[in-house]
PDB file of N, CA, C and O in Angstrom, chain B, residues numbered from 101:
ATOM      1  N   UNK B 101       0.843  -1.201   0.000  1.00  0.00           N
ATOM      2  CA  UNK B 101       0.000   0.000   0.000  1.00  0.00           C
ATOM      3  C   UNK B 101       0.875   1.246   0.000  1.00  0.00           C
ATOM      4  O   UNK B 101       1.806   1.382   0.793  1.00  0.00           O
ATOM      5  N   UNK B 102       0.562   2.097  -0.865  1.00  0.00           N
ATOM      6  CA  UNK B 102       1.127   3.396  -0.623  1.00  0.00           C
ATOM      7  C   UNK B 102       1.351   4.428   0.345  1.00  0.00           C
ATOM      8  O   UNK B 102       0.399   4.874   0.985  1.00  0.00           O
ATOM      9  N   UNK B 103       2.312   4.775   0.484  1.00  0.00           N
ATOM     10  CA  UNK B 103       2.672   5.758   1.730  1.00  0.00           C
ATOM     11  C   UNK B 103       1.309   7.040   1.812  1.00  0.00           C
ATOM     12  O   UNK B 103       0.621   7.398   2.769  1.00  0.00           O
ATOM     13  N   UNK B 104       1.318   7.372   0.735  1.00  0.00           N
ATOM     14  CA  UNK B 104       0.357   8.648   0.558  1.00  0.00           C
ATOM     15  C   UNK B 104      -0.871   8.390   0.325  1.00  0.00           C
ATOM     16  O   UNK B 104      -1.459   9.343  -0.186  1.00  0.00           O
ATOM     17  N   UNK B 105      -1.743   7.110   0.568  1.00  0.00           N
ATOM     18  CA  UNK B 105      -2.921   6.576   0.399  1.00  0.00           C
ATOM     19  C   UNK B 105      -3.383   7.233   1.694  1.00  0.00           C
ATOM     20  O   UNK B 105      -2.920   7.308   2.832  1.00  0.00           O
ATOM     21  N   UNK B 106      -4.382   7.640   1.131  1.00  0.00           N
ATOM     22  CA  UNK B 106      -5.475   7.801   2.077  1.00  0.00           C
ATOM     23  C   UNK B 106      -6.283   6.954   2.946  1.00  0.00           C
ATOM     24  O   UNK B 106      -7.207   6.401   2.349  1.00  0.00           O
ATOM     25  N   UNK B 107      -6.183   6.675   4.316  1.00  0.00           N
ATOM     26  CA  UNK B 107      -6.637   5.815   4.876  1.00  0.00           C
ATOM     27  C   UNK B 107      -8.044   6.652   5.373  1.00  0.00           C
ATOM     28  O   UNK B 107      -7.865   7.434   6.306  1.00  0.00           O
ATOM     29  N   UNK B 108      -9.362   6.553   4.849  1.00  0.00           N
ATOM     30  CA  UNK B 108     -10.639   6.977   5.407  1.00  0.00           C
ATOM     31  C   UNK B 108     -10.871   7.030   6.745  1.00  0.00           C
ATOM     32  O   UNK B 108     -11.130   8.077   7.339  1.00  0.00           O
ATOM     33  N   UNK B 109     -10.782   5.854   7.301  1.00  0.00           N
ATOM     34  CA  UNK B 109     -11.012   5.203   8.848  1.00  0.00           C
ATOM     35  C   UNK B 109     -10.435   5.827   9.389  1.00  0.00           C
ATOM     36  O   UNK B 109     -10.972   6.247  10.414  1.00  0.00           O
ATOM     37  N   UNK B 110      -8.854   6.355   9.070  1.00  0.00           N
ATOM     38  CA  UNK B 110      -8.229   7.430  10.503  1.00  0.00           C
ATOM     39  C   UNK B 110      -8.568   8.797  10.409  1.00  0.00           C
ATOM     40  O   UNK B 110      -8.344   9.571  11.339  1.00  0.00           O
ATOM     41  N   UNK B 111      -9.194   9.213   9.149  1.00  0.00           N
ATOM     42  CA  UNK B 111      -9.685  10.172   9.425  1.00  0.00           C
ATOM     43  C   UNK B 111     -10.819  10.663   9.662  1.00  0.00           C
ATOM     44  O   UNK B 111     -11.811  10.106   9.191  1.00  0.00           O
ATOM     45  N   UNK B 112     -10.997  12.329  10.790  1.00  0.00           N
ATOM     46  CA  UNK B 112     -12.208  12.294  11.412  1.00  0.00           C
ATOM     47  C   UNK B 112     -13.403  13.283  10.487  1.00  0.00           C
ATOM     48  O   UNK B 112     -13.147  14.183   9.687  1.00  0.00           O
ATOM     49  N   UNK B 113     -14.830  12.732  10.936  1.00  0.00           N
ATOM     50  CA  UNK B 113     -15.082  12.988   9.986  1.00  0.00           C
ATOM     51  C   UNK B 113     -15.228  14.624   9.352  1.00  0.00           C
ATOM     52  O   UNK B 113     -16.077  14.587   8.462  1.00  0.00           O
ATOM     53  N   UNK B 114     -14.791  15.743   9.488  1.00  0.00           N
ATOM     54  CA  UNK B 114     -14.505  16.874   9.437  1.00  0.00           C
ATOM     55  C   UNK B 114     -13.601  16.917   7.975  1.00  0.00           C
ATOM     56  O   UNK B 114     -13.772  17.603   6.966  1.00  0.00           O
ATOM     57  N   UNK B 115     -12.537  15.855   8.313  1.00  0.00           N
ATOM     58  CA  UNK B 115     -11.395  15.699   7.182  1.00  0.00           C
ATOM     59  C   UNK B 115     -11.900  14.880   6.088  1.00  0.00           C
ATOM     60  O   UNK B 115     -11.534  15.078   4.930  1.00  0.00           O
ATOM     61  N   UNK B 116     -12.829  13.853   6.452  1.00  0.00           N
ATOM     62  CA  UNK B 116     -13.692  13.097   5.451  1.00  0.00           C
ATOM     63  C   UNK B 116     -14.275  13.501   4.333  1.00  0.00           C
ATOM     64  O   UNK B 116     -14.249  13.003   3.207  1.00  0.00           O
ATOM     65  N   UNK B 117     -15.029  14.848   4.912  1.00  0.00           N
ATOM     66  CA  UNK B 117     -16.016  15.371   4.134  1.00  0.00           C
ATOM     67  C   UNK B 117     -15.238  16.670   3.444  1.00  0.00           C
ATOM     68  O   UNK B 117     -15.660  17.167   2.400  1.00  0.00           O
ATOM     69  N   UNK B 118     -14.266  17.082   4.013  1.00  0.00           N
ATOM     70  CA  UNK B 118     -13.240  17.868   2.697  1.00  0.00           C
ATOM     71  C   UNK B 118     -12.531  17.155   2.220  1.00  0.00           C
ATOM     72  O   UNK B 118     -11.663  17.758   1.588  1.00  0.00           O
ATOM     73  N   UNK B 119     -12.426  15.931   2.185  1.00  0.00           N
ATOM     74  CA  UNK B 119     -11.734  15.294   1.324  1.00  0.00           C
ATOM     75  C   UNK B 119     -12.894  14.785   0.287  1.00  0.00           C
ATOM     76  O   UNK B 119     -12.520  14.564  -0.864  1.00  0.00           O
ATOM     77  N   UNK B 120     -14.117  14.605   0.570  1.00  0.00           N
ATOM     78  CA  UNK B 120     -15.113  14.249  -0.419  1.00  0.00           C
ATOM     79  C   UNK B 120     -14.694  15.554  -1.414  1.00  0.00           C
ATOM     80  O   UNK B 120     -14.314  15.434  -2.579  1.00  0.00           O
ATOM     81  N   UNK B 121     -14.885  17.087  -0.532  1.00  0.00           N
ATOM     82  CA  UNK B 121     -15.631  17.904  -1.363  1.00  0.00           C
ATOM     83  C   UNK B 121     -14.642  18.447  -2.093  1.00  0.00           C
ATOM     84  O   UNK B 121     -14.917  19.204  -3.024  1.00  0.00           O
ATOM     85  N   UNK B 122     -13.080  18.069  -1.700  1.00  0.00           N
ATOM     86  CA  UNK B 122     -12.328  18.485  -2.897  1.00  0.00           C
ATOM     87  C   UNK B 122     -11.710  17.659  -3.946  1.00  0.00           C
ATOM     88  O   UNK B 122     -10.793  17.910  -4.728  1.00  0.00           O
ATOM     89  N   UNK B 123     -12.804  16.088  -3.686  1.00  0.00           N
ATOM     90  CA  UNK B 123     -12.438  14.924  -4.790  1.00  0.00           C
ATOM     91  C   UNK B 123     -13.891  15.644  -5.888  1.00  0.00           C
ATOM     92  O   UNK B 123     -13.755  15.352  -7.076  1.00  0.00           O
ATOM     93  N   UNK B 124     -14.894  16.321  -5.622  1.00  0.00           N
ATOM     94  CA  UNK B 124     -15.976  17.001  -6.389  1.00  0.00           C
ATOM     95  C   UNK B 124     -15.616  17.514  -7.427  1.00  0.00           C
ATOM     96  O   UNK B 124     -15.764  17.205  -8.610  1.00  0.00           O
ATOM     97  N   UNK B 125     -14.837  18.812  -6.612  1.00  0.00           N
ATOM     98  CA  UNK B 125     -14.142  20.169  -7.083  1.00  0.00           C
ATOM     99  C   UNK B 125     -13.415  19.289  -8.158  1.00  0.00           C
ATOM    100  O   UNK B 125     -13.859  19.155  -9.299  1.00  0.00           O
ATOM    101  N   UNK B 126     -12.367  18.752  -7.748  1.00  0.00           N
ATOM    102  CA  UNK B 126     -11.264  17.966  -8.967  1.00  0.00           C
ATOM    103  C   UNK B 126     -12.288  17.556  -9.868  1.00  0.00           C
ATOM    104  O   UNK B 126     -12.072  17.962 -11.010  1.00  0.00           O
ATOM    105  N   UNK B 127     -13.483  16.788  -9.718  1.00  0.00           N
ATOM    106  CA  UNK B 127     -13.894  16.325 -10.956  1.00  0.00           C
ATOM    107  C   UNK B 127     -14.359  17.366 -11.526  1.00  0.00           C
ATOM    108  O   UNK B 127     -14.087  17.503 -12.719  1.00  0.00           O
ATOM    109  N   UNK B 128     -15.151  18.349 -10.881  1.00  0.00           N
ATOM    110  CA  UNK B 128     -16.413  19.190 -11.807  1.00  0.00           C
ATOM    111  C   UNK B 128     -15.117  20.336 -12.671  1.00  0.00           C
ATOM    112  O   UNK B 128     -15.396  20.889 -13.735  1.00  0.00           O
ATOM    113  N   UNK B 129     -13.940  20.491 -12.073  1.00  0.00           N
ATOM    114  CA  UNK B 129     -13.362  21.539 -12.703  1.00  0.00           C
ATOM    115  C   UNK B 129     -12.810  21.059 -14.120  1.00  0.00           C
ATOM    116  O   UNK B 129     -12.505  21.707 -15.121  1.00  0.00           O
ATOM    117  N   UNK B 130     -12.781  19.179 -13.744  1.00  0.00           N
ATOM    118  CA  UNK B 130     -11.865  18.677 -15.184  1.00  0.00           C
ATOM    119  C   UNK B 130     -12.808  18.927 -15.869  1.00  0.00           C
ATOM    120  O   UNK B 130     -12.329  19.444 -16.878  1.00  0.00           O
ATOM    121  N   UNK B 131     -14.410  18.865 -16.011  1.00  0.00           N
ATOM    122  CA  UNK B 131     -15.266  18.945 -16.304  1.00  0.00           C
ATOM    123  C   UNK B 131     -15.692  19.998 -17.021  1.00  0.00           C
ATOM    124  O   UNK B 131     -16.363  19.690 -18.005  1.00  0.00           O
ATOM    125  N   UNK B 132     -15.500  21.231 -16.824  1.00  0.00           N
ATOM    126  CA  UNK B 132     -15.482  22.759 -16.963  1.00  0.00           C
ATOM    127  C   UNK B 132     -14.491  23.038 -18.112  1.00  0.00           C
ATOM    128  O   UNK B 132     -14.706  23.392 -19.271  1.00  0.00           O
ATOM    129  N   UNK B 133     -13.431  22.795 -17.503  1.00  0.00           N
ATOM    130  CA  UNK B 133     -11.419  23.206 -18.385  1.00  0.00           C
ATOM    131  C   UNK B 133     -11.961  21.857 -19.585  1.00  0.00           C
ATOM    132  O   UNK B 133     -11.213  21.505 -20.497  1.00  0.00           O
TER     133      UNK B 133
END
């Protein structure tokens, strides 16, 4: 497993949900450009 993988479970959920909302952002902008 990768060093820089994201492990969900250790993070709380505060960090969860900006990590959702800037996996969004990344898509909707490839989306846009």
């Amino acid at each position: 497993m990768a060093d820089d993988e994201i492990i969900l479970s250790e993070l709380s959920d505060d960090e969860l949900v900006q990590q959702m909302h800037d996996d969004l952002y990344d898509g909707l902008k490839e989306e846009i450009e």
